[in-house]
VEXDREN-2710 file (C-alpha; in Angstrom, 1 decimal):
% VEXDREN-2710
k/r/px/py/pz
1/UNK/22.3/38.3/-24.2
2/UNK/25.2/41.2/-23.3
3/UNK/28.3/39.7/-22.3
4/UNK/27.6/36.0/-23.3
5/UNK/29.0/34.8/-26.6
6/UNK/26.7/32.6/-29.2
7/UNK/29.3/29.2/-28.0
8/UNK/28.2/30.2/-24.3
9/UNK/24.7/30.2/-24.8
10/UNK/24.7/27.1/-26.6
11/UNK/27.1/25.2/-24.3
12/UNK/24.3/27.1/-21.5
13/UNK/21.2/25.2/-23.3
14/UNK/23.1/21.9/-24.0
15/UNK/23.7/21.9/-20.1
16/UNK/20.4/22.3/-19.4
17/UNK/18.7/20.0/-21.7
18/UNK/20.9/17.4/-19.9
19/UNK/19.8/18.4/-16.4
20/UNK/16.2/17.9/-17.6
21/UNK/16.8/14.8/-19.6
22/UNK/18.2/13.6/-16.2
23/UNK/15.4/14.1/-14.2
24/UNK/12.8/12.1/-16.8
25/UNK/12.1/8.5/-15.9
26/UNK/14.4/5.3/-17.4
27/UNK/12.2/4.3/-20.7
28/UNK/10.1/1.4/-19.8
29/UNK/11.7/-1.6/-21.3
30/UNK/8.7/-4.5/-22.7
31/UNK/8.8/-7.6/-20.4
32/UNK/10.5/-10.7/-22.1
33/UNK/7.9/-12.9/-20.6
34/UNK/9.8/-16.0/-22.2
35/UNK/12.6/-15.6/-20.1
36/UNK/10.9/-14.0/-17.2
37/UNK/8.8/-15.5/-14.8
38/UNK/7.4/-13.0/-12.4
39/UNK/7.5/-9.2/-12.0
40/UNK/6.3/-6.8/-10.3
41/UNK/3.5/-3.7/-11.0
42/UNK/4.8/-0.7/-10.5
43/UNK/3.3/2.6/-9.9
44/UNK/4.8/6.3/-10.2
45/UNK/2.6/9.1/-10.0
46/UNK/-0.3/8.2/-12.6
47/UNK/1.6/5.8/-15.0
48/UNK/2.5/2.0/-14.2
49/UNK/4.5/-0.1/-15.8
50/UNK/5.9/-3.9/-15.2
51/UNK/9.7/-4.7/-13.5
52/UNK/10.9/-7.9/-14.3
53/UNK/11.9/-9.6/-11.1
54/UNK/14.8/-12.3/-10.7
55/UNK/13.1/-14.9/-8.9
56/UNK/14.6/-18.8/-7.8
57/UNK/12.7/-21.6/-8.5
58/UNK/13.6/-23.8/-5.9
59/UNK/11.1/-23.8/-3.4
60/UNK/8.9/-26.9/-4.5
61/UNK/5.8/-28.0/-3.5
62/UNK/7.1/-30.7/-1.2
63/UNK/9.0/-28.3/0.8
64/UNK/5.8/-27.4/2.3
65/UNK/4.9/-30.0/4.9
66/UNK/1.7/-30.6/6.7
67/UNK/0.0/-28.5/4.4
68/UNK/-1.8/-31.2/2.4
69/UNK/-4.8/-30.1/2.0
70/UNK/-4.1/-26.4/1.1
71/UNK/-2.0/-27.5/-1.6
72/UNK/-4.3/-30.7/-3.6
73/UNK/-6.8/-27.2/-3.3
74/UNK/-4.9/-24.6/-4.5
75/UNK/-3.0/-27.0/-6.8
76/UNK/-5.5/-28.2/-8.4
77/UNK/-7.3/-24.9/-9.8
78/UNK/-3.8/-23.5/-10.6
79/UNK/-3.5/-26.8/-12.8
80/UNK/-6.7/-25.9/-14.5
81/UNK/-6.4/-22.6/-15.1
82/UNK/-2.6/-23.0/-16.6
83/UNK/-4.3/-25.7/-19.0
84/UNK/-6.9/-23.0/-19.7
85/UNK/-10.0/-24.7/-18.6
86/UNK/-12.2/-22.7/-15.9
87/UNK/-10.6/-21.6/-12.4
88/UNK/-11.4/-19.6/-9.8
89/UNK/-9.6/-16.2/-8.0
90/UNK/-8.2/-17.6/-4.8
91/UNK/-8.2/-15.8/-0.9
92/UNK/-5.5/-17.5/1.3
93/UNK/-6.6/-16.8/4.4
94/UNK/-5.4/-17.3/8.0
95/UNK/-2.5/-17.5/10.4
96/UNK/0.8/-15.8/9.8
97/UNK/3.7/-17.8/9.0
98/UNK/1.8/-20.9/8.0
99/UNK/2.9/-20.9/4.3
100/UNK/0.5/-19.1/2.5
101/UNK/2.7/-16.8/0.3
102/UNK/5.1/-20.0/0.1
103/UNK/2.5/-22.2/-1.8
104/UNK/2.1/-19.3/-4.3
105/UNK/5.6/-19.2/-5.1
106/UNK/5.9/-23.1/-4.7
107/UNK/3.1/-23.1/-7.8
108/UNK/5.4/-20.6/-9.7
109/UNK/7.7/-22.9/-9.5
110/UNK/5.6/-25.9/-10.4
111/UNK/4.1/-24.6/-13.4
112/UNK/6.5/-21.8/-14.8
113/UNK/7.4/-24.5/-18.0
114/UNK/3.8/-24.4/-18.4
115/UNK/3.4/-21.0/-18.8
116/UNK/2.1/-19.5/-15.5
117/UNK/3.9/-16.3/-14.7
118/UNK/3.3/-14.3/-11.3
119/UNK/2.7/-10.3/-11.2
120/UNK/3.1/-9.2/-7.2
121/UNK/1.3/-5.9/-7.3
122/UNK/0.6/-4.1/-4.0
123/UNK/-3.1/-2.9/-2.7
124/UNK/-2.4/0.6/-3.3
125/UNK/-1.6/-0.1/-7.0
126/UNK/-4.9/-2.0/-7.4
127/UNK/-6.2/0.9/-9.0
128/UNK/-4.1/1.2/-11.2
129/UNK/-4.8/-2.2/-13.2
130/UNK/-6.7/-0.6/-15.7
131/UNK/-3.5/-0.2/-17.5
132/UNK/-2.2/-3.6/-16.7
133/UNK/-4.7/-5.3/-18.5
134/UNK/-4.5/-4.5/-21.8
135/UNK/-0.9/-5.6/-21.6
136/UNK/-1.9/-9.1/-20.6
137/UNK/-4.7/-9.7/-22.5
138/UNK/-4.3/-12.0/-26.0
139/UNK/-1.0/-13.1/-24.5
140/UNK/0.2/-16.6/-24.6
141/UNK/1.0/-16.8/-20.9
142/UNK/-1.0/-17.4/-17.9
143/UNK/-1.1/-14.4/-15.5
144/UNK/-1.6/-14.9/-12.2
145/UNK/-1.8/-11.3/-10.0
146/UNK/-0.3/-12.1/-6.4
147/UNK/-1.8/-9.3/-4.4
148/UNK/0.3/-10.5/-0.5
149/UNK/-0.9/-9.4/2.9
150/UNK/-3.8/-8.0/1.7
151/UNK/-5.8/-6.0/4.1
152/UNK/-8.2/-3.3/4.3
153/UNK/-8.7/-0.4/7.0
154/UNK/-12.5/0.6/8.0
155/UNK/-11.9/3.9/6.3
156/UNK/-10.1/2.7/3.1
157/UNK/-12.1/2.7/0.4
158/UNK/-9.5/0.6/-2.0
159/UNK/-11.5/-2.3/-1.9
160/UNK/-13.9/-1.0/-4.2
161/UNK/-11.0/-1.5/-6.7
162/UNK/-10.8/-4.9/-5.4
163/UNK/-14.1/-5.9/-6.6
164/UNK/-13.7/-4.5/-9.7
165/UNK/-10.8/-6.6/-10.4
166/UNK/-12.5/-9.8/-9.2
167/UNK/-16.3/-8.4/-10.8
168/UNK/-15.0/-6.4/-13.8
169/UNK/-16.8/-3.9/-15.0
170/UNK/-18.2/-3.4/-18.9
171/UNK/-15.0/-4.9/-20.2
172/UNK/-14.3/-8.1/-19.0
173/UNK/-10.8/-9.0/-17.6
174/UNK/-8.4/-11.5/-19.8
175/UNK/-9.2/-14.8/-19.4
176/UNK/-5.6/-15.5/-19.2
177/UNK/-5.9/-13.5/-15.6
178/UNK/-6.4/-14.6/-11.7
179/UNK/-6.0/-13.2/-8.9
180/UNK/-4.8/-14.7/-5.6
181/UNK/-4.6/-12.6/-2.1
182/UNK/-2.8/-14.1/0.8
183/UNK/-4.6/-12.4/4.2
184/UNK/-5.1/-12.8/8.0
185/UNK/-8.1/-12.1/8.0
186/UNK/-10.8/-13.6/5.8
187/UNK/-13.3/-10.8/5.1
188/UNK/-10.2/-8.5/4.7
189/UNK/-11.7/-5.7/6.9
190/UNK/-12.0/-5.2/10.5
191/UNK/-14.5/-6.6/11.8
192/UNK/-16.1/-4.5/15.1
193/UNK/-19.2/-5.2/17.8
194/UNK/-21.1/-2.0/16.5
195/UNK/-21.3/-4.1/12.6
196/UNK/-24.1/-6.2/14.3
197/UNK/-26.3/-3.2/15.6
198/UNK/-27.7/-2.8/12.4
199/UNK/-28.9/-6.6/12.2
200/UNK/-32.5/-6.9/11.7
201/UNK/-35.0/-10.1/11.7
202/UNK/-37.3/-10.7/9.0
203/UNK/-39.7/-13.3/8.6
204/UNK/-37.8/-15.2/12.2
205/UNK/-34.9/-15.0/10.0
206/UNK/-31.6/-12.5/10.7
207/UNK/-30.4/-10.6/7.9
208/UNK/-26.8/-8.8/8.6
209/UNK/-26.7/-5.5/8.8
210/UNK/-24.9/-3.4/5.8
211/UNK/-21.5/-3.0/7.2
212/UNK/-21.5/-7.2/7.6
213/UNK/-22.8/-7.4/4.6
214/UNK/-20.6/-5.3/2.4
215/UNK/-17.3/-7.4/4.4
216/UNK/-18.5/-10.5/3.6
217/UNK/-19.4/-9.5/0.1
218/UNK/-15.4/-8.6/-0.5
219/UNK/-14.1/-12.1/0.3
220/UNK/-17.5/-13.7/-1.5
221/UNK/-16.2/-12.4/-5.0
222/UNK/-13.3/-14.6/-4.5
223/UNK/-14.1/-18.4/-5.5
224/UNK/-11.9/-20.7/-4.0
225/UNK/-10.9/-20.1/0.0
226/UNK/-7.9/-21.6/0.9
227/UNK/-7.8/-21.7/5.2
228/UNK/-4.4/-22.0/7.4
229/UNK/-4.6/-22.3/10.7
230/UNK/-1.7/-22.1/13.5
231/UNK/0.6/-25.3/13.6
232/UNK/0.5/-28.2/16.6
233/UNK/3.7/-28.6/18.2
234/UNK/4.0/-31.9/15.7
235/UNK/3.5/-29.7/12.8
236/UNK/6.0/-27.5/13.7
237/UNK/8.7/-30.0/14.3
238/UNK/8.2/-32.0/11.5
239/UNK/9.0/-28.7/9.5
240/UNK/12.0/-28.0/11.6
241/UNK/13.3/-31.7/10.6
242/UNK/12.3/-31.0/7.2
243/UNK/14.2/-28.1/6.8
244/UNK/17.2/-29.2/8.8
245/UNK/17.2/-32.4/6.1
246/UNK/17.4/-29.4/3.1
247/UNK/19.7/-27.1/4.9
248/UNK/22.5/-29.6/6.0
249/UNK/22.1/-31.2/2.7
250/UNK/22.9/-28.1/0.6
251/UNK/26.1/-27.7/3.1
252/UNK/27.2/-31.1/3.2
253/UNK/26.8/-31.1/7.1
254/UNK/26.4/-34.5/8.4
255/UNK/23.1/-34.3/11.7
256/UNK/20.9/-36.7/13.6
257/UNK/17.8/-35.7/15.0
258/UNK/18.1/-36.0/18.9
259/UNK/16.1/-34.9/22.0
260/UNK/18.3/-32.3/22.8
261/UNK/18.0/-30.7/19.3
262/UNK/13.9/-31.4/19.8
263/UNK/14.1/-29.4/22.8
264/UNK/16.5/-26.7/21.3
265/UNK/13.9/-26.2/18.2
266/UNK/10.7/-25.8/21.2
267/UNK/12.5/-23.6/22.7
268/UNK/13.0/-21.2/19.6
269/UNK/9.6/-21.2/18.7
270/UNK/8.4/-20.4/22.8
271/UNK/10.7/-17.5/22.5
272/UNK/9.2/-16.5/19.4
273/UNK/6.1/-16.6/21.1
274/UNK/4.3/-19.0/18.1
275/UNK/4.8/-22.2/16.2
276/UNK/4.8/-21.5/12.2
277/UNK/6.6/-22.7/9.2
278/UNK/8.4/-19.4/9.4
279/UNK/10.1/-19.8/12.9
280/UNK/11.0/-23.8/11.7
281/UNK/12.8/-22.1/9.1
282/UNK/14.5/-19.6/10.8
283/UNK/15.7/-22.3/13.4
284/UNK/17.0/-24.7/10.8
285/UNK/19.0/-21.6/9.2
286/UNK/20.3/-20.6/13.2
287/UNK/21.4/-23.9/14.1
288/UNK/22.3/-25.7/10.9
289/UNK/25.0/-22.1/10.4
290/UNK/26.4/-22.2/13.9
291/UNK/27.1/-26.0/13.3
292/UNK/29.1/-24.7/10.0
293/UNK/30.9/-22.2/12.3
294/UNK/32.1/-24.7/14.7
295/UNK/35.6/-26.5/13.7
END
């Protein structure tokens, strides 16, 4: 080019590859799935690839309280699938706030030195798997895909890739693979008035119509359901005591349950507007730091 020396034009294209080079993704580094127990699929544009998460293990299975039954069930296939004998994909359906994400993570923690490992992975990236599984498949670990909150819209059509991860297709998925979804609701799609119009009697018996049907045929591909349902005022306080007990432990704060603190903790949750293991927590965290504060 006039004007511009052979130096400049080179210094010109070195600066340039550097502005491009800086606009390519970081490389994707393998996950060290001995020291790593969970991580997160992660989608940009068409490609996915795995991000080690830094996860505690301290939430155990005993920190869950009044739970009992939701955790001998859920427990129990997560021990048989970790030992490699026959499990099913688990739906945790029901209230908000009563633990169900909390018992996935308290299995994590229960059988990590087994060799279960946890991949969160979004709705939306659902379709994506196809590239996931490749990666998982012949591996020593056991995988299981924690899908939270998971929730469809009348118009979303992403739960067709649902049931292809629960149903497969040709290829089969690894048999080192789960799934469990945590939901509200149990057929994971809204369910309206107008689904029953096309309900139709055959032989004196009623057959759904197709938009029933194809709901309940989502949650149906999961095998085990795993039901929470909203917490007594009982419940709720013997989780607040729980939690005060772990809280003022970790602190070294000395406390004694009382009437008055009974009637603080109802009054937190009527505020809140509902009684959950969520809201005990976040009580015991309130009152057990502004006892700390105090001199």
């Amino acid at each position: 080019m006039a004007g511009v020396s052979t130096e400049q034009f080179m210094q010109r294209v070195v600066t340039f590859i550097e502005r491009f080079e800086a606009t390519l993704p970081e490389p994707v580094q393998q996950v060290d799935w001995a020291n790593t127990y969970a991580a997160r699929w992660t989608v940009e544009g068409q490609q996915g690839h795995l991000r080690p998460l830094k996860v505690s293990l301290t939430l155990r299975l005993d920190d869950l309280v009044g739970v009992e039954r939701q955790k001998a069930l859920l427990g129990s296939n997560t021990g048989q699938f970790v030992r490699g004998l026959p499990a099913n994909n688990a739906l945790l359906w029901g209230s908000r706030g009563t633990g169900k994400s909390s018992l996935v993570r308290a299995l994590l923690s229960e059988y990590a030195e087994q060799g279960m490992r946890l991949i969160e992975v979004d709705k939306a990236d659902l379709v994506h798997l196809s590239a996931l599984l490749p990666q998982l498949a012949g591996q020593p670990w056991r995988f299981v895909l924690f899908c939270d909150d998971l929730a469809f819209e009348a118009d979303d059509s992403g739960y067709k890739a649902l049931k292809t991860v629960l149903d497969g297709t040709v290829e089969a998925a690894p048999e080192n693979l789960l799934l469990y979804a945590t939901s509200n609701r149990r057929h994971l799609l809204p369910e309206h008035n107008s689904d029953n119009l096309a309900a139709k009697q055959v032989d004196g018996e009623i057959h759904p119509g197709e938009a029933i049907e194809e709901k309940i045929a989502l949650s149906d591909r999961f095998g085990l359901w795993v039901s929470f349902y909203p917490f007594s005022q009982d419940h709720y306080l013997a989780v607040v005591q729980h939690w005060l007990g772990q809280l003022a432990r970790e602190h070294g704060l000395q406390w004694q349950w009382s009437e008055a603190l009974q009637l603080e903790a109802v009054r937190w949750a009527t505020g809140r507007g509902n009684r959950n293991g969520r809201c005990a927590y976040q009580f015991a965290r309130s009152w057990v730091g502004r006892q700390l504060l105090e001199p």
